[in-house]
ZAMARGU-4260 file (C-alpha; in steps of 0.2 Angstrom, whole numbers, plus 5000, padded with zeros to 4 digits):
<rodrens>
0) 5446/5494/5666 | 5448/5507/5653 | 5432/5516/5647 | 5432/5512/5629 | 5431/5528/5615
5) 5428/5527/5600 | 5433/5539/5587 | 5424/5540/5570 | 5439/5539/5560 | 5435/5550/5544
10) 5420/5563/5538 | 5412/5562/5520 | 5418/5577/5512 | 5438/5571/5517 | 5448/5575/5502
15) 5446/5563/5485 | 5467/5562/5486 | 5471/5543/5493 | 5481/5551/5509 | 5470/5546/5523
20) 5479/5528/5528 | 5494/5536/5530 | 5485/5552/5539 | 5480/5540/5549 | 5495/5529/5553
25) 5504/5545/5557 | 5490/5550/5568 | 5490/5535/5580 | 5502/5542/5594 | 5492/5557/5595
30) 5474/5547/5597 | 5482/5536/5611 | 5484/5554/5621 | 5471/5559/5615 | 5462/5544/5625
35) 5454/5536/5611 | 5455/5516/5612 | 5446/5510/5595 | 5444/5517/5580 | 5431/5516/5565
40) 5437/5515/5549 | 5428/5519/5532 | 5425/5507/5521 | 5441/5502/5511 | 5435/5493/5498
45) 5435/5500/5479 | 5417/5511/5477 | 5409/5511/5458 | 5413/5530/5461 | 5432/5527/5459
50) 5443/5539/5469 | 5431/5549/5474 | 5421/5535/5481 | 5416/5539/5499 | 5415/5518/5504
55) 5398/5514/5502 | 5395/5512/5485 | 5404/5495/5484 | 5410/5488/5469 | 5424/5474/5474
60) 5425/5470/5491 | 5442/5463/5486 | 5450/5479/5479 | 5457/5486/5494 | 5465/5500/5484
65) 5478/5486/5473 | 5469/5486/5457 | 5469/5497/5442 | 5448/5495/5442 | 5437/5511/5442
70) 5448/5522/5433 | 5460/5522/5450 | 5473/5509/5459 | 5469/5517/5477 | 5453/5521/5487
75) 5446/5538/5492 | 5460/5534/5506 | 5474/5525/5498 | 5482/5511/5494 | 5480/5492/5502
80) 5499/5492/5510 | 5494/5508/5516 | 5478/5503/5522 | 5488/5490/5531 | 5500/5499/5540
85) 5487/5510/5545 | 5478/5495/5556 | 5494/5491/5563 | 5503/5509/5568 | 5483/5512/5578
90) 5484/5495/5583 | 5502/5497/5592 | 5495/5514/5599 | 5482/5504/5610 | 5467/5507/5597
95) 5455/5492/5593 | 5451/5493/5574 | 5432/5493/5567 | 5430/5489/5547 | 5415/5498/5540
100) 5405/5482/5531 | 5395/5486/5517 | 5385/5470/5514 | 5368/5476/5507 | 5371/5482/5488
105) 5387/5479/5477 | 5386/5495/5463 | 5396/5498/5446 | 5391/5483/5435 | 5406/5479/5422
110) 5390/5468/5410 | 5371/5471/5408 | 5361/5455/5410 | 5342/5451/5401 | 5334/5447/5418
115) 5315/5445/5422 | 5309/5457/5436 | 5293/5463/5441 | 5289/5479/5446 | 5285/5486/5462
120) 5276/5501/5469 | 5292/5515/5474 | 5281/5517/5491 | 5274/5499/5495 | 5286/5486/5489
125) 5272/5474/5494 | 5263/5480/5480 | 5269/5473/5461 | 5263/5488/5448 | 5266/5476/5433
130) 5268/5458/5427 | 5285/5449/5424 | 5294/5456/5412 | 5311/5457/5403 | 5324/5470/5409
135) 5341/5474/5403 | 5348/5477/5421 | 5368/5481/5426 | 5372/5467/5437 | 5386/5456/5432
140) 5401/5458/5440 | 5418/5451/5433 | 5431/5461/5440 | 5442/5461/5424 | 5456/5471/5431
145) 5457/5460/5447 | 5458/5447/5434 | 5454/5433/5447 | 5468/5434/5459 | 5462/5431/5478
150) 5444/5426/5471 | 5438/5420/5454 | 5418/5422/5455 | 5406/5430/5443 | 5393/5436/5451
155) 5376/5439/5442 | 5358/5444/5442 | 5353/5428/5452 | 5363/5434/5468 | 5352/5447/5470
160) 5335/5452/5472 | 5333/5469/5461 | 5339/5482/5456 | 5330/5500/5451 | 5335/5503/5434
165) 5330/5495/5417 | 5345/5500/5404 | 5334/5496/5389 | 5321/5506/5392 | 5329/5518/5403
170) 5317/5517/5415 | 5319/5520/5435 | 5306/5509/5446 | 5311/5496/5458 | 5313/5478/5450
175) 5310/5462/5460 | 5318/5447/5450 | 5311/5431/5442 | 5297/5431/5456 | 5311/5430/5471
180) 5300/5442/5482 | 5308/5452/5495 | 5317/5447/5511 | 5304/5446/5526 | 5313/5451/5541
185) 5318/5468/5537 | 5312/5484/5542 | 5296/5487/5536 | 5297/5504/5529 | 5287/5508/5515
190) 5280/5491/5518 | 5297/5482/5514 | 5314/5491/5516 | 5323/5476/5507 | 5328/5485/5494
195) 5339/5503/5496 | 5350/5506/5481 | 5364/5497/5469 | 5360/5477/5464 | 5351/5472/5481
200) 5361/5455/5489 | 5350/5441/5489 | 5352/5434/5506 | 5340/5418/5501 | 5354/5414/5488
205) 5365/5399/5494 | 5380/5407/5483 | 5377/5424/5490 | 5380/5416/5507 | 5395/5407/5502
210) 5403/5422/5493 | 5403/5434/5509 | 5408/5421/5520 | 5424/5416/5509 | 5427/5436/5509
215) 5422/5438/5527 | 5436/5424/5531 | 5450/5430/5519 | 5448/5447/5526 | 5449/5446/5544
220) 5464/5435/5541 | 5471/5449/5529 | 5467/5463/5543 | 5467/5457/5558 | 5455/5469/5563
225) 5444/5469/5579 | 5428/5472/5577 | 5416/5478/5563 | 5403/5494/5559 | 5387/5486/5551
230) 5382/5495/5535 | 5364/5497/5533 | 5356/5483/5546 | 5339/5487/5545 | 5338/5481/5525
235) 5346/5467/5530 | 5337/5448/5534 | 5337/5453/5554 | 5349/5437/5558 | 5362/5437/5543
240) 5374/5443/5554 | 5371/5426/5569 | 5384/5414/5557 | 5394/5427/5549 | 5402/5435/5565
245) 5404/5417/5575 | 5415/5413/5561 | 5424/5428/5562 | 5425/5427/5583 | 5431/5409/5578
250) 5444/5415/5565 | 5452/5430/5580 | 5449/5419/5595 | 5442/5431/5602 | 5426/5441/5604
255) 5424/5457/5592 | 5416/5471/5595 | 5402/5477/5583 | 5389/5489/5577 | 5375/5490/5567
260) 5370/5505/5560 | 5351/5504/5560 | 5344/5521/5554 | 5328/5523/5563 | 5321/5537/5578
265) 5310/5521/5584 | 5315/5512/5598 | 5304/5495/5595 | 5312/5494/5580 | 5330/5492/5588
270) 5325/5481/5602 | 5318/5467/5589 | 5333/5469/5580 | 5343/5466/5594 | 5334/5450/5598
275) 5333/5443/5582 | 5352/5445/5578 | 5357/5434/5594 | 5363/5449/5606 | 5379/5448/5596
280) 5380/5466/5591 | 5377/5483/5596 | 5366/5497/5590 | 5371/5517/5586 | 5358/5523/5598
285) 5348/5534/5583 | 5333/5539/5596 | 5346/5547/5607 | 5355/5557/5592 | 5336/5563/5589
290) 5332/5569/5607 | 5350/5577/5606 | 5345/5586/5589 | 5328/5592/5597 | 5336/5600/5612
295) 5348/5611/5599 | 5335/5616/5588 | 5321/5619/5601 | 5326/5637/5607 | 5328/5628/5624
300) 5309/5622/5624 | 5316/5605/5626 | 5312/5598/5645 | 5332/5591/5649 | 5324/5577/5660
305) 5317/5568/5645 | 5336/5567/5636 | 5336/5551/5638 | 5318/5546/5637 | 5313/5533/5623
310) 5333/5529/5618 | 5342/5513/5618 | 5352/5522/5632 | 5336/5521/5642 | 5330/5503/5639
315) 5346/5493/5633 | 5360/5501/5639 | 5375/5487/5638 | 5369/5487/5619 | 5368/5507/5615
320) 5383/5517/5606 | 5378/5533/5609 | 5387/5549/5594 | 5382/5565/5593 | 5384/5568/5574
325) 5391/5557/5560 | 5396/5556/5541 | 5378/5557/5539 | 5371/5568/5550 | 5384/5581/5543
330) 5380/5596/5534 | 5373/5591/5516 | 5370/5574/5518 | 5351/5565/5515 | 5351/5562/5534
335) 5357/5579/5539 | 5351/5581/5558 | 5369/5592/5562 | 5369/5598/5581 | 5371/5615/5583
340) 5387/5620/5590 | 5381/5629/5605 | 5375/5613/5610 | 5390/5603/5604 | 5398/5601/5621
345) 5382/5599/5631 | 5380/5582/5619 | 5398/5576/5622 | 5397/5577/5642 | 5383/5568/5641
350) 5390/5553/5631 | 5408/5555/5638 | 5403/5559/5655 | 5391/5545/5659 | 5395/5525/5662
355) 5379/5521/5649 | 5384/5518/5632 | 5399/5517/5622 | 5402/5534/5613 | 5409/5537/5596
360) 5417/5555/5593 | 5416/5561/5577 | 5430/5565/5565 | 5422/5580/5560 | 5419/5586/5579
365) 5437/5582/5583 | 5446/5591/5567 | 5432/5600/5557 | 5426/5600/5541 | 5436/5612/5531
370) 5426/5609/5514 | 5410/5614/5526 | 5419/5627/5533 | 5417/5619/5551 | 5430/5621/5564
375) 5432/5609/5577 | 5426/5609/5592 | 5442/5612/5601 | 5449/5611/5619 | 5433/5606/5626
380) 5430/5591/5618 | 5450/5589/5622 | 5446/5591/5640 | 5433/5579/5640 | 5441/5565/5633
385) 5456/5566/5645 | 5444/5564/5659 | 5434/5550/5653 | 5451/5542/5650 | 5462/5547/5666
390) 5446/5546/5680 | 5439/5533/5691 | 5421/5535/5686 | 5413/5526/5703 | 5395/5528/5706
395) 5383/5541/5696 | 5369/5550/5705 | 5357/5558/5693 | 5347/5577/5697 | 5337/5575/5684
400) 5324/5587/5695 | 5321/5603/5681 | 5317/5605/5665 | 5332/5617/5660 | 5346/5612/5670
405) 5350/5596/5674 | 5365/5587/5682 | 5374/5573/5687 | 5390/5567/5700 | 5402/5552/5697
410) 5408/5549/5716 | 5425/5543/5712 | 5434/5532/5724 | 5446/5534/5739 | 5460/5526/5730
415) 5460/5540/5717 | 5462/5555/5726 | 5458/5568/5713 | 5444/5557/5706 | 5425/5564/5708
420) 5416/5575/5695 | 5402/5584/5694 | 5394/5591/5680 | 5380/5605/5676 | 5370/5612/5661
425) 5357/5622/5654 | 5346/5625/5640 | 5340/5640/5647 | 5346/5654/5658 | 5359/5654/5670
430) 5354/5640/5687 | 5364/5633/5702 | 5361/5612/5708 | 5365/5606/5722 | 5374/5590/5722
435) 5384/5578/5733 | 5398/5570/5725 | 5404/5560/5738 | 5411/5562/5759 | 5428/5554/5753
440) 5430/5572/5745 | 5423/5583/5758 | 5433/5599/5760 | 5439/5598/5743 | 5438/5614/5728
445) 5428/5608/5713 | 5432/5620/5700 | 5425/5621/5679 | 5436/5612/5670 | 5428/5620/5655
450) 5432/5636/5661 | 5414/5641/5659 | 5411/5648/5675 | 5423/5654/5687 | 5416/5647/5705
455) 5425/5639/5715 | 5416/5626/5725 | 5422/5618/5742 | 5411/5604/5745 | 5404/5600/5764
460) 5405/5590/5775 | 5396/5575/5766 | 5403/5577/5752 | 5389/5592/5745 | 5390/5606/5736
465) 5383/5622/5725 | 5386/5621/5705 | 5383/5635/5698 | 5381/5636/5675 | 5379/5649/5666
470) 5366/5653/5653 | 5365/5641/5640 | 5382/5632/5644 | 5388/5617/5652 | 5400/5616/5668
475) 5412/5602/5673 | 5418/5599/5689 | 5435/5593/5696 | 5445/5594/5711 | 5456/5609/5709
480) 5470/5599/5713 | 5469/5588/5699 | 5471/5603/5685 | 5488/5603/5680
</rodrens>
């Protein structure tokens, strides 16, 4: 069975011109050798932001780029029949499809409403700061340039729960409406994380329900994609998602693959999301990103053998999905944790390299970020993802034994004769770990594939050998025989 690689199929800071789906479609060929077998696409849905809307500042989940709304007819990254073909040129090339849903808030009102909200404290929102009162508050949606065709619903300030601005007296404070109160099982962040931006969903709201499930149903039809990236999870009611993904699973007939995005660096947090959401969907290991982020910015003070300590990786492996930086993480953005280049491949080999987790390679990593002036990673990360696609893993052995270098072999198999790999790093200064791949190679050269270091290793009799890294790099392994 093929390892499955995701790629994170686009960056925030791509450029505002509506080219992307057909970058993409043209792309397909060369992310099949590439080794990636799924993608992640960005939300393709038209943004109150217009053109230059990144995807997550939804205004109609119905406008995929075929509407003259928001001063534009295509999205950040084109048109719908573009969008279209897109899924299908990365579908013919072997790549599962994952749609970015963005379920929490809806953004870019066309009509105010007179609604009657109570205020809540920015830092507690289980604390009301004022008595009901009337607000003037962007929330009704009509969609005039859709004018109705696919779906004819209003929607209005009694699907959701609040909003953070009062137009009348230009006032901005969190607003609960009409008494509703907040959703419970959410993360409980400043005492209720509910709320995050935009005209909050009201997941209590029978018509709410209704109105994503009709949307959910018309667009996997439309699509036909195969899985799904969860926006936001952790302001979400925990188990939303239980219903609407059977009824999509129903709709493909056949399991999806999907991946919530909860946002947080503690690990009970994700395990009780995981429960409560049915073990239906798969969590971005966040804690993991973290440890990665500590060990490039510690000034290799960071002890490697705790990498993986306190990480979905760690506890819940079959539900982990493990990055190393994302449109998020990147330069600029509010969340902005960007790992260090010198430790930019170190974080690779350990999500590529390993059977724990399914890793998502980000866009950024893979072609840069020219508006940040970031190049991309280049020929190591290449190198990686050929082995991950092309070898038999077989068994991993852990030498987790030292604080600054650490290592780890995948014994391959006698069927696949230049299978075995074995792979060395360091935070610190240059090391050597001795490590048995396995007999069925005994005899054989291992040399970097990396080009790092420029030992060549014959393993023993038992399949042992000498690995040698250089300061603050990492090493990879593989027969000798196997380089072409």
């Amino acid at each position: 069975m093929l390892n499955k690689t995701i790629l994170q199929g686009f960056e925030w800071d791509l450029p505002a011109d509506g080219t992307h789906w057909q970058t993409l479609q043209k792309k397909a060929q060369e992310l099949q050798e590439l080794g990636f077998n799924a993608i992640w696409l960005p939300p393709a849905y038209k943004g109150s932001s217009g053109i230059n809307d990144v995807g997550y500042g939804v205004y109609d989940h119905y406008d995929l780029g075929e509407f003259q709304q928001k001063d534009t007819i295509p999205t950040k990254y084109g048109t719908k029949d573009e969008y279209l073909q897109a899924i299908q040129a990365l579908q013919d090339h072997g790549l599962e499809v994952y749609a970015d849903i963005v379920f929490n808030h809806l953004m870019g009102a066309d009509e105010t409403e007179v609604v009657p909200a109570v205020q809540y404290n920015w830092d507690d929102r289980t604390e009301a700061i004022s008595d009901t009162e009337e607000i003037e508050a962007w929330t009704k949606f009509t969609y005039p340039g859709r004018n109705g065709k696919y779906n004819d619903y209003v929607w209005t300030w009694k699907n959701f729960s609040g909003v953070d601005f009062d137009a009348r007296s230009k006032s901005h404070a969190i607003y609960n409406f009409a008494g509703k109160g907040w959703d419970q099982e959410v993360d409980n962040e400043d005492g209720n994380y509910d709320y995050l931006m935009g005209c909050d969903l009201d997941m209590e709201n029978e018509e709410t329900i209704a109105q994503l499930e009709k949307w959910g149903s018309w667009y996997q039809s439309l699509t036909n994609v195969d899985g799904y990236r969860l926006d936001a999870v952790k302001h979400i009611q925990f188990d939303y998602y239980v219903d609407w993904l059977l009824n999509r699973r129903a709709e493909k007939g056949k399991s999806l693959f999907v991946v919530g995005e909860y946002w947080s660096e503690e690990l009970d947090k994700l395990e009780t999301y995981l429960n409560s959401s049915g073990n239906l969907i798969y969590l971005f290991d966040v804690p993991f990103h973290f440890r990665l982020f500590e060990a490039a910015t510690s000034n290799g003070e960071f002890d490697m053998r705790q990498i993986f300590s306190n990480t979905l990786l760690e506890t819940r492996e079959d539900y982990a999905v493990t990055f190393v930086d994302n449109h998020d993480t990147q330069k600029g953005q509010s969340l902005e944790s960007w790992i260090d280049g010198w430790f930019k491949v170190h974080a690779y080999a350990l999500i590529l390299l390993r059977k724990q987790g399914v890793p998502v390679v980000f866009w950024g990593d893979l072609y840069g970020i020219p508006a940040q002036g970031v190049e991309p990673v280049g020929d190591n990360l290449h190198a990686l993802l050929k082995l991950r696609a092309d070898t038999f893993f077989g068994n991993q052995v852990d030498y987790f034994d030292d604080p600054d270098c650490i290592g780890w072999v995948l014994t391959g198999d006698f069927e696949e004769e230049t299978s075995g790999i074995a792979v060395v790093m360091t935070n610190g200064e240059s090391a050597e770990k001795e490590m048995t791949i396995s007999a069925i190679h005994r005899g054989k050269t291992f040399v970097d594939i990396l080009g790092n270091n420029e030992a060549k290793v014959v393993l023993d009799n038992s399949g042992k050998g000498i690995f040698p890294v250089n300061a603050g790099q990492v090493s990879v392994y593989v027969q000798e025989a196997s380089i072409k």
